[in-house]
N, C-alpha and C positions, 0 to 999 in steps of 0.2 A: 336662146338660139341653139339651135342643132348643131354642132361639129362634126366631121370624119376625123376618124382618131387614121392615125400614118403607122406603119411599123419601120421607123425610121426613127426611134427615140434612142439619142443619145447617152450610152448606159455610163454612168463614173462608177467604175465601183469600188467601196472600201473594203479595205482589207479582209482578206478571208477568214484572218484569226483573230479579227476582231467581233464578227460575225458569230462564228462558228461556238462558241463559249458559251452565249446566250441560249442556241439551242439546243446543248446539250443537259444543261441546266435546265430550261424550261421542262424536259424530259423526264429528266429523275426527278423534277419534283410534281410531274403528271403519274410517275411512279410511288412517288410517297404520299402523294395525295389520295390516292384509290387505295393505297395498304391502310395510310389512316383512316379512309373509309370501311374498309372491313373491320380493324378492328376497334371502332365505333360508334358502325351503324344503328346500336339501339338510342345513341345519343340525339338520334332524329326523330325519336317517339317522344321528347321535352321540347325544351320553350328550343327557341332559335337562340337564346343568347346562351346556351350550354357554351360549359369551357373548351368541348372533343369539335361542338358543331364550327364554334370559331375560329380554331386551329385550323379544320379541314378547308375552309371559307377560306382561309386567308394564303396556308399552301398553294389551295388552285388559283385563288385570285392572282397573288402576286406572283409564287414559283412559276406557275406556269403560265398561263395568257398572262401577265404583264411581261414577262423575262421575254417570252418568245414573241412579242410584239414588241418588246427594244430592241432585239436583234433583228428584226425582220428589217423595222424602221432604219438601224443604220446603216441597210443595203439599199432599202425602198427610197429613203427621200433625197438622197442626190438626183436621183432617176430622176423624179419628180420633178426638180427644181435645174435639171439639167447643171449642175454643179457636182462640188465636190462637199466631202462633208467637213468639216472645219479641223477639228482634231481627235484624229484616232487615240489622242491619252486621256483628252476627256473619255473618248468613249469607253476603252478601256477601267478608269477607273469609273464609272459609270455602273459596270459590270460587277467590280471587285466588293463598291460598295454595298450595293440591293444585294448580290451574293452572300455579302457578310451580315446583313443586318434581314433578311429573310428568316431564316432559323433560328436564331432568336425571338422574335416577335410568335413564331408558331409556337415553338415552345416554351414562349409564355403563354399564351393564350391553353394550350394544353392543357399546364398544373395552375394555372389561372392564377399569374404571380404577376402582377402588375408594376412592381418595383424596376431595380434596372433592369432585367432583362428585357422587357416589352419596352422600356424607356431608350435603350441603346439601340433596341433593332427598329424603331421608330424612326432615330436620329440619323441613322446609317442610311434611311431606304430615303429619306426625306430628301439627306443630302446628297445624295444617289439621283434622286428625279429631277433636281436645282440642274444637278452638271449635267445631264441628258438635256433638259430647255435650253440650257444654254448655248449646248454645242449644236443644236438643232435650228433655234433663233439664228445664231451668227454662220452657220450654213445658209440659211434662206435670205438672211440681209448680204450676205456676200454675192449671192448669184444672181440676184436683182429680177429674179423670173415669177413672176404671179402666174398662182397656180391653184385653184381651190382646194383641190388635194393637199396641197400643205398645209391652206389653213386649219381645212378639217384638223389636221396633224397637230400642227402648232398650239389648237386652241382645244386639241384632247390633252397635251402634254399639260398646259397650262391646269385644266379642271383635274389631272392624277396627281400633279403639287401639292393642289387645293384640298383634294381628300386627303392624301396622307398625311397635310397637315393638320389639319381637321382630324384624324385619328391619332395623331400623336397626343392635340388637345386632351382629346376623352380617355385615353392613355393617362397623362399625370389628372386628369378630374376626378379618377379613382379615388389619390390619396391628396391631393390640393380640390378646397371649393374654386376651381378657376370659371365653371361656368354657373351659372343659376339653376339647373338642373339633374338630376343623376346621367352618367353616362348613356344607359338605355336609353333616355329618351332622343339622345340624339343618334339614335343609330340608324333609322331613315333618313337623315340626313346623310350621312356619312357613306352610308349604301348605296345611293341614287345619284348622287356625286361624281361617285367612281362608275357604277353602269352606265349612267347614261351622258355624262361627263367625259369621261378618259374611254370605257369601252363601246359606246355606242358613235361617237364622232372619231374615234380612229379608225376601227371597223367599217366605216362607212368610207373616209377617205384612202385606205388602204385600199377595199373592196371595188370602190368604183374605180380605181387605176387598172385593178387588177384581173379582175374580171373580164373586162372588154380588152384587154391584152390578152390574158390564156386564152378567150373564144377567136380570139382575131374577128372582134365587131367593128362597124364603123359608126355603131351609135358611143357619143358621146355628148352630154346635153349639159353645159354647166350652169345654166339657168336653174334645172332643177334642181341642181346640186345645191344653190345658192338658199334655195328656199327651205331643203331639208336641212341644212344648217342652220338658217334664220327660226326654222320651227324647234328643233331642241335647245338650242341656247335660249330662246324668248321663254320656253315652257318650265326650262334647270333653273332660269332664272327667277323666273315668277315663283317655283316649287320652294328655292331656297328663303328668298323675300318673305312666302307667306311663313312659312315655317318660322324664321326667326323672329319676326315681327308682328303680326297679326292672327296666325292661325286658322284661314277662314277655308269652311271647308268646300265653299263655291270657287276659292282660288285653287285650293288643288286639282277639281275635275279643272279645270281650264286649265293649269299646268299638263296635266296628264294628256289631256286632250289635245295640245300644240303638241306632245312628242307622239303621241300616238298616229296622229295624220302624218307624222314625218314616216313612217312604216308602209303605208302600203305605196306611196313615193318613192321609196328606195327599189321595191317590188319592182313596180315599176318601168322603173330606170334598169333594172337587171332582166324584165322579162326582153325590153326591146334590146337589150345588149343581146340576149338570147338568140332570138328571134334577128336579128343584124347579124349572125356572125357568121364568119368566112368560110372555117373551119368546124363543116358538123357533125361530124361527131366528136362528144365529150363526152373525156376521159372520166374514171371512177372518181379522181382527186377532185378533179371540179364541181364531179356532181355532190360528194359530199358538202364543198361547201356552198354551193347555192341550196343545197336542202336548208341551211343555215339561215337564208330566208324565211323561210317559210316556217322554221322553227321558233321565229320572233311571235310567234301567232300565238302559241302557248304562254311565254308568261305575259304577255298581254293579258288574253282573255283571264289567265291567273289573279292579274293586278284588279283589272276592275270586277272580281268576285271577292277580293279583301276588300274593297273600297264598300262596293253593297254589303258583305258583313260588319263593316266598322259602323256605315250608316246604320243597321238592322240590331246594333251590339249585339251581335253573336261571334264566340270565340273561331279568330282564323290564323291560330297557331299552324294548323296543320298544310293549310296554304301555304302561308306567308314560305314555310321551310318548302314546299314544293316550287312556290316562286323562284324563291335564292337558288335552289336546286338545280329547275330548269336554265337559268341564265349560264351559272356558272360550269355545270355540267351539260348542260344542253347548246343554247346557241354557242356561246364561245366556244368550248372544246370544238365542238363539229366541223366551225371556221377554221380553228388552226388545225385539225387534223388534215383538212383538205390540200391547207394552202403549206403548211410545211411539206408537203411531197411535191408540191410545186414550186416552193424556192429554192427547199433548202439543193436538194439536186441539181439547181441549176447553178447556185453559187459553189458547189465541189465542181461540179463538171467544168463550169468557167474558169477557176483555179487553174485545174487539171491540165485539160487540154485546148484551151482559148488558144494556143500557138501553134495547136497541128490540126485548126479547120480546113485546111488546104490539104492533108494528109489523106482524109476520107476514110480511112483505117479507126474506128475509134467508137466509143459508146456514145450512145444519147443521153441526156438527163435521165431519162427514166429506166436504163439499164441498169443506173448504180441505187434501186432498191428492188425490191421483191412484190411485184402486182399480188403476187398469191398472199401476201402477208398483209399486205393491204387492206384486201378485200375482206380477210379473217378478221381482220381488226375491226374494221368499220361495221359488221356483222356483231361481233361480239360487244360493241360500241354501242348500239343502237337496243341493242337487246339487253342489258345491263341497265341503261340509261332507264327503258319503260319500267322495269323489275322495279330499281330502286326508285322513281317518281311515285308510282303503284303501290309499293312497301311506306312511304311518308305517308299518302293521304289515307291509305286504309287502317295507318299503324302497324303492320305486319311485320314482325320482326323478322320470319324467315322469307320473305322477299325482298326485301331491306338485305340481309347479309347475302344472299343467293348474287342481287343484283350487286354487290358492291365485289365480289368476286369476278365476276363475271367482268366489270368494270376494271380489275385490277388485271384480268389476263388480259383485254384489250390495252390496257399504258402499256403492257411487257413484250406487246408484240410491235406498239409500237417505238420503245425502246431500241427492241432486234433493229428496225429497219433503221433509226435515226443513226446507230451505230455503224451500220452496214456503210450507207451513205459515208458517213465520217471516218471509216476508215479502209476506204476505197483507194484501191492505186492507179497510179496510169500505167495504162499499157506496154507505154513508151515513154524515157523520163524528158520530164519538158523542164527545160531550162527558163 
């Protein structure tokens, strides 16, 4: 059934320095993840399980889109659930530990030392994701509000447990026989887990809240919503099942196949939020990340070009790394470059000045960054991104370093602004 979404949503919000940690860290380490890109972009001319390719994979994975989607989450899902969020110490140590055990696991994965270092920042980030479900669960059982957007939430937290527990596993299977096979082989498992698991069911319940709030639409459809759920969990699930237990390769297109129909569904759902909305024109930040949509359509088309090379046995190394590529530097980056100039500036300016709205005297959210920098960014973004896609499948090493450069001025520019934002004054001091 169709709903009219209200702009009358009851905002709780957490702390802003509980918030604010998260995305300054996801930052630096969208900084250190483009530096280690430059320098070890020839590491993308070998297999995908290189020591420099896993390190970079795992920076972006977790320093950045996981960090700046817990921070995002500990503002977003009060909103959600029209509560409050359970406890700011969980979340707090929440931060302290994925913090601590991040750089470690990179820098194991770097000198490819699988002992304690990769075993401690396994245990840190593990225990880290526990006390985020937790504080998240007993937020949504506390406020008694059903809400699909949480589940989405709830039931990505859940599938990011799952993976990092699961990558701890192949972590000590290095130097313990604890599974029946070498690590490698489970690293499709381990991969699609986390994408479609943690980052494609929270990006979706994020997105559909979020979305048709910045456009001020009044499409809000939670039927559909219900189905694009039912279709990645039924498809993650059947992908994990055949994988452990059977192998068959008619279960996989039918996995593939249930999460793939979940995609142009979400489309969708975003064109009529579009097309619904109150407010039209949209801003540069939105339109990055609805291009984020659309950006799904690459490793799609990616995936099922490894699947015909697996059927055909022809080598699709050079994919497989443009696939990872495209996910981790393509759709997600894109999403949170967007929507980070859409929160994070709303949670300082809310800080700030939420006491002198009566005042009139005072900036907007979007004062407290630089549109011009913005726009440089998301240019030099876009253009980096094709270089170095282009640079994997052709093997090219100077478009490979060309685009990872290029890539590292875009994190630095947007570094400046996240910084800008964060350390912004008031006008006027609000008590």
């Amino acid at each position: 059934m169709v709903q009219t979404a209200t702009s009358t949503d009851t905002f709780q919000n957490t702390s802003f320095k509980v918030v604010l940690p998260f995305y300054i860290y996801g930052a630096l380490a969208f900084l250190a993840g483009t530096l280690l890109l430059v320098l070890t972009s020839d590491s993308f001319t070998h297999h995908y399980f290189h020591p420099h390719t896993l390190a970079t994979t795992h920076a972006i994975a977790l320093g950045w889109g996981t960090m700046l989607i817990l921070g995002a989450s500990h503002q977003l899902v009060p909103v959600l659930i029209e509560g409050k969020l359970y406890s700011v110490k969980l979340a707090a140590g929440c931060f302290i530990l994925a913090a601590t055990g991040i750089p470690f696991l990179v820098y194991a994965f770097y000198v490819f030392n699988t002992g304690w270092p990769a075993r401690l920042g396994g245990t840190l980030i593990n225990v880290s994701i526990l006390v985020f479900l937790i504080n998240i669960a007993v937020s949504i059982i506390k406020s008694k509000k059903e809400n699909v957007q949480a589940v989405f939430i709830f039931t990505a937290i859940v599938w990011l447990l799952m993976t990092t527990l699961v990558g701890l596993v192949l972590v000590y299977n290095f130097t313990y026989p604890l599974l029946s096979k070498e690590s490698l082989n489970y690293l499709p498992l381990h991969a699609h887990m986390g994408i479609v698991g943690w980052f494609l069911l929270m990006i979706i319940g994020v997105g559909s809240r979020l979305i048709p709030l910045f456009l001020i639409s009044k499409y809000t459809n939670s039927t559909l919503l219900w189905v694009i759920y039912a279709l990645i969990n039924a498809g993650l699930l059947l992908f994990m099942c055949s994988f452990l237990l059977f192998s068959l390769e008619s279960v996989y297109f039918l996995a593939g196949g249930l999460v793939i129909t979940a995609i142009p569904l979400l489309a969708y759902f975003c064109l009529k939020s579009f097309q619904l909305r109150i407010r039209k024109k949209v801003d540069a930040q939105l339109k990055i990340s609805l291009l984020s949509v659309l950006m799904t359509v690459v490793p799609v088309l990616l995936f099922i070009i490894v699947i015909g090379a697996s059927l055909a046995g022809r080598d699709s190394t050079r994919i497989i790394l443009t696939y990872g590529f495209t996910i981790f530097f393509g759709w997600i980056t894109t999403i949170i470059l967007g929507m980070t100039f859409k929160t994070l500036p709303f949670i300082v300016w809310n800080k700030l000045y939420h006491h002198q709205a009566a005042d009139g005297q005072m900036p907007t959210p979007k004062d407290l960054f630089s549109n011009r920098l913005f726009q440089a960014m998301a240019t030099s973004y876009l253009l980096g991104f094709v270089l170095f896609a282009g640079g994997i499948l052709l093997a090219n090493t100077l478009a490979l370093k060309s685009g990872a450069i290029v890539l590292l001025l875009a994190a630095f520019m947007y570094n400046l602004n996240v910084f800008k934002i964060c350390i912004h004054q008031t006008l006027k001091p609000c008590v």
